[in-house]
C-alpha positions in Angstrom: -10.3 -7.3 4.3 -12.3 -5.5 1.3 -9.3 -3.9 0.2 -7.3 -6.9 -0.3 -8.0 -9.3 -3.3 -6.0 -12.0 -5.2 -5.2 -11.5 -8.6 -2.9 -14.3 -11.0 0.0 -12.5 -10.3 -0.4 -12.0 -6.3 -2.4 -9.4 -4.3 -4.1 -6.3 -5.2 -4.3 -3.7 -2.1 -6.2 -0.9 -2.9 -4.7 2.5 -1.0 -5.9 5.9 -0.5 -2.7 8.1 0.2 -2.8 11.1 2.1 0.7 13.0 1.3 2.3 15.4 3.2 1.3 13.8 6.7 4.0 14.0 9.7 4.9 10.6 8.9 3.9 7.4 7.0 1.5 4.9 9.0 -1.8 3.1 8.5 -4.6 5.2 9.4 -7.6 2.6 8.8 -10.0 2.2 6.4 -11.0 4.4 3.8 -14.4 2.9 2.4 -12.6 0.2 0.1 -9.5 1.5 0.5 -6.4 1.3 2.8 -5.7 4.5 4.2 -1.7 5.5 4.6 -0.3 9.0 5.3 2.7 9.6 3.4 5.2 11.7 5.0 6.5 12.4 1.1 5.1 15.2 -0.6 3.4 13.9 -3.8 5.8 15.8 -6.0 7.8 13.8 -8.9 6.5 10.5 -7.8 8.1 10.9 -4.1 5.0 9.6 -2.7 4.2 6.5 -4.6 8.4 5.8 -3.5 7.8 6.1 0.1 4.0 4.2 -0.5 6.1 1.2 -2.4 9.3 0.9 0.5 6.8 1.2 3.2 4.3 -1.8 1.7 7.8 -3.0 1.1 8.6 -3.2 5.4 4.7 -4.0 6.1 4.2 -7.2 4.3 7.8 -8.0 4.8 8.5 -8.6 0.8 11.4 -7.4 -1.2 10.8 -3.8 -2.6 10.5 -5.4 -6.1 7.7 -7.7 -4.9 5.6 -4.2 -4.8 4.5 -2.7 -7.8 2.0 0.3 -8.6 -0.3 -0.9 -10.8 -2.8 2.2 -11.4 -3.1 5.7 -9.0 0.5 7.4 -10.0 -1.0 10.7 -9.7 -4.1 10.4 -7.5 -5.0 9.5 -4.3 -6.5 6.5 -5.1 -3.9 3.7 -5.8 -3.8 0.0 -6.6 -0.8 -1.6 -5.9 0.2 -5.7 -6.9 2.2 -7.2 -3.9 3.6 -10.8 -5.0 5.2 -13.9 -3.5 2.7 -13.5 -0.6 -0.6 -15.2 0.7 -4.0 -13.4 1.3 -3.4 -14.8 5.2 0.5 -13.6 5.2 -0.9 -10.2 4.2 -3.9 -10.1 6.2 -1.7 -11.0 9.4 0.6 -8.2 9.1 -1.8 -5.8 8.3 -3.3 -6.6 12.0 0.2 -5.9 13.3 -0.4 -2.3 12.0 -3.7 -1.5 12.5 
């Protein structure tokens, strides 16, 4: 999966949000991306919250395992999931897509 790539510290998923959808799911893929509509608006960093608890559920990590790294105020985002294996993440993604 392009938009998964290991880093020293643990994975790098690369996410383009759509805010303001009905509610938060994995649409697909978004050229390198990860496409997710967020049912948050993207006002006061409500979005990236709902993008980090829902990565959060997906990958099945604790909350502080998931950290925005770059994106907090455009659609483009790079997040840093840790404590989990390209296969883990790649496995659970296929549960959602």
């Amino acid at each position: 999966m392009i938009f998964l790539k290991n880093s020293g510290q643990g994975l790098l998923l690369s996410i383009h949000a759509q805010p303001g959808a009905s509610r938060t799911k994995i649409v697909g893929e978004y050229g390198e991306s990860l496409k997710v509509a967020v049912q948050a608006p993207p006002v006061d960093g409500a979005a990236n919250e709902a993008l980090t608890d829902f990565l959060a559920e997906v990958f099945g990590v604790g909350r502080k395992n998931v950290a925005l790294k770059s994106g907090a105020t455009g659609r483009k985002k790079i997040f840093l999931i840790s404590e989990l294996s390209v296969a883990d993440a790649e496995a659970r993604l296929k549960e959602h897509l």
